[in-house]
C-alpha positions, 0 to 999 in steps of 0.5 A, a space after each residue: 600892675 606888675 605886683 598884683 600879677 606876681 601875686 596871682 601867680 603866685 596864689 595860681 601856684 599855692 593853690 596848685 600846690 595844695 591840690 597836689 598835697 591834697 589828692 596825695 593824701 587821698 591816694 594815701 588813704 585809700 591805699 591804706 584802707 583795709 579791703 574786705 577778704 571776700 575770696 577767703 571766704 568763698 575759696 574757703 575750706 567750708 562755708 555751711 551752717 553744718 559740716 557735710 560728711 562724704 558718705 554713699 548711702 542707699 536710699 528711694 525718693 519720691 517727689 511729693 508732686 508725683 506720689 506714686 513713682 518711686 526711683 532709687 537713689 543714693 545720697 553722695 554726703 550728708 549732714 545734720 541739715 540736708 544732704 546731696 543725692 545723686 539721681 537720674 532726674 532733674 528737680 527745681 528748687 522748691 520741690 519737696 522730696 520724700 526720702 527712705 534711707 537706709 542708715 548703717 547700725 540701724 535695722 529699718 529705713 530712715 524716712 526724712 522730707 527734704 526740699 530741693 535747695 540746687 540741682 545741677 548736672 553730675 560731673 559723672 555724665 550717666 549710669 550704667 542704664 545710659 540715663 544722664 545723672 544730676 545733684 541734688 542738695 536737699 535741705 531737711 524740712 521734716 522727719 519724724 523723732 526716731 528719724 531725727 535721733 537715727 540721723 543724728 546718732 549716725 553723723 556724730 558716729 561718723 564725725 568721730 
């Protein structure tokens, strides 16, 4: 009787020194596991399909839902696909924009489309008329030919 206790303690302790070597291991394991670099990528220098050229130009919008009015504006960067306005209304995403700008080195306004990507409040608070201003990130939809070709030229003038 006294031998098969002796034996159980004993498997008791051989199995706790198993569980111990096991869950050891695990720990190991997942110490070493490589983690995934996620705020590389979201503190990162530029996450866009296109780099965005800080750029003020002058430029009129109108909101394809209100046709008649028309605001002025100006774009606070650009690229070849979308820009950012600075303007004295707020947008929602989804809203299509109708845009003439007036790009340096070229004689006429450029005339794009562009659909509200985001629009948040501007750090400036207001303009000079007092109105609060917000920034919108508009992504091109459509533009003519000659506008896509004046844009182009413009944003590889400026890259380099």
């Amino acid at each position: 009787m006294i031998l098969l206790v002796i034996e159980i303690v004993i498997i008791a302790l051989l199995l706790l020194m198993l569980a111990t070597i096991v869950i050891g291991e695990r720990r190991a394991r997942k110490r070493s596991r490589p983690k995934a670099r996620v705020d590389a990528y979201w503190q990162g220098a530029e996450r866009r399909k296109f780099f965005r050229f800080r750029r003020s130009l002058d430029a009129v919008y109108r909101i394809e839902k209100s046709p008649h009015i028309r605001t002025y504006c100006r774009t606070a960067d650009i690229s070849e696909g979308g820009l950012r306005l600075v303007i004295d209304a707020k947008l929602t995403p989804g809203d299509i924009v109708d845009l003439l700008m007036e790009v340096p080195g070229t004689d006429a306004q450029t005339e794009v489309e562009g659909k509200v990507v985001w629009c948040d409040e501007s750090p400036e608070q207001d303009d000079l008329s007092g109105k609060r201003l917000f920034q919108v990130g508009l992504q091109f939809c459509r533009m003519t030919g000659r506008s896509a070709k004046i844009v182009g030229e413009y944003i590889r003038s400026i890259s380099a």
